[in-house]
N, C-alpha and C positions, 0 to 999 in steps of 0.2 A: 746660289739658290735660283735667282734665275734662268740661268740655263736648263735646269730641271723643270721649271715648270714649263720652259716654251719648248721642251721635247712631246715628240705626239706619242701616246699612246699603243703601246704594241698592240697588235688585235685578242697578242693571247693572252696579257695584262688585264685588258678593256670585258675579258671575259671572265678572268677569274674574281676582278672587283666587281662585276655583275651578279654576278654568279653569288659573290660573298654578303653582297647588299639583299639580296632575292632570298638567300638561305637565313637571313639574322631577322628580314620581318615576316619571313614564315614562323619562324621559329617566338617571334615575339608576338606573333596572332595567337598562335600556339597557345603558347604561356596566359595569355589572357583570356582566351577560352577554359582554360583547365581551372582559373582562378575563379570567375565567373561561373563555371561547375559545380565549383569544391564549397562556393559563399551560398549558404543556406537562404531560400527563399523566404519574404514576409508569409508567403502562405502555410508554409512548413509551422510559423509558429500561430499563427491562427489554429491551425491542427490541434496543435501541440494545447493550446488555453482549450480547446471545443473538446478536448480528451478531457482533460481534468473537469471540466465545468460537468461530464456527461458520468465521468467518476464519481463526482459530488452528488449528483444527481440520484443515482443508485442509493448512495449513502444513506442520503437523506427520506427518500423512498421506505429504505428498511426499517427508519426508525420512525416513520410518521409524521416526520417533519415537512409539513406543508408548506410551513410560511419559508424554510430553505429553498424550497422547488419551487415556488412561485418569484423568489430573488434572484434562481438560477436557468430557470427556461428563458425568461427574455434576452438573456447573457446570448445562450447559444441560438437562439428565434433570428436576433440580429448582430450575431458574430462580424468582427469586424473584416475587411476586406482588402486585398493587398494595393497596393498602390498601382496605379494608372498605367506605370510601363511596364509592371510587370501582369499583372492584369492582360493587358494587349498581348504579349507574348503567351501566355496561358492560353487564351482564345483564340491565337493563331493556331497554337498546336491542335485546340480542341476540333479547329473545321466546322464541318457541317455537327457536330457532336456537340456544339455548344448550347444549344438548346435542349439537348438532354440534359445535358450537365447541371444548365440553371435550372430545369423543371426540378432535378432534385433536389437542389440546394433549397427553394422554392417550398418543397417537401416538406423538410427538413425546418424547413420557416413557420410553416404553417401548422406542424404536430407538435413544436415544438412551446406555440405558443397557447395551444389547445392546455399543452400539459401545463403550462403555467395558467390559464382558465381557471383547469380542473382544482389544480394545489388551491388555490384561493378560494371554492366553494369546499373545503376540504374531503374534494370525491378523490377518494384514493383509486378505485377503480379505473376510475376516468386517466387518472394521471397515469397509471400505468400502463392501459390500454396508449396513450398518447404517447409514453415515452417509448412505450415498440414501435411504434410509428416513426417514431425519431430517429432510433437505432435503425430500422428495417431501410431507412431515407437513407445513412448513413453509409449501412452496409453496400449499399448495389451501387453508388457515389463510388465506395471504394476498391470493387470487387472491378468497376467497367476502369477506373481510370487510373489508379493508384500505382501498379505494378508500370504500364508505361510513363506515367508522368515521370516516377523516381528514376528510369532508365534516360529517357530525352532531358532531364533537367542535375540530375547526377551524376548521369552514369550508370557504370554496373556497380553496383553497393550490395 
């Protein structure tokens, strides 16, 4: 066995295990990029809880249920928030975009907690007038960033 190891290295050996070390942590950068693609972000379910809370919302709209929509605007007013590293990563992609982005989440804050206002003086008007407001925040949130976020943070789905 020694004599094996104190032999030097052929040039064209020295390149194929180059070559073969270069190709396995590409290929393992790879792999962890595609895994970290494929893992659903905390924001995704933030979505996911701000869909149903805005579903509820409707619901309870239709049937005059005030004191629901006044338990359920604060929910989505101050919806929770992804975590700090991914957060940063969101923002980097946002750029210069990122101050739109919060004005509407901001929006979205602000109509949201009007319509909880409104539900607890039981102005049905109001509340609905506020939860367009909420949806309208909603929509243009989703309309400017949704289709590229799901591509840079997914893929193509």
């Amino acid at each position: 066995m020694e004599k094996f190891v104190n032999q030097p290295l052929k040039p064209r050996s020295f390149f194929t295990v180059s070559l073969s070390v270069l190709l396995a942590t590409f290929a393992t950068a790879l792999g962890a990029q595609s895994v970290e693609a494929a893992k659903p972000m905390a924001l995704r379910t933030i979505m996911e809880r701000l869909g149903r809370d805005m579903q509820a919302v409707t619901g309870a709209i239709s049937k005059e249920d005030w004191p629901l929509v006044a338990e359920l605007a604060p929910r989505i007013a101050k919806h929770a928030e992804p975590p700090m590293s991914e957060k940063m990563r969101i923002l980097a992609w946002l750029g210069a975009d990122a101050g739109k982005f919060r004005g509407l989440d901001g929006q979205v804050h602000d109509a949201a907690t009007a319509m909880g206002e409104a539900a607890q003086r039981n102005d049905g008007q109001a509340v609905i007038a506020a939860f367009s407001k909420t949806q309208q925040s909603c929509l243009a949130c989703h309309q400017s960033y949704r289709r590229s976020f799901v591509e840079r943070f997914y893929g193509s789905r």
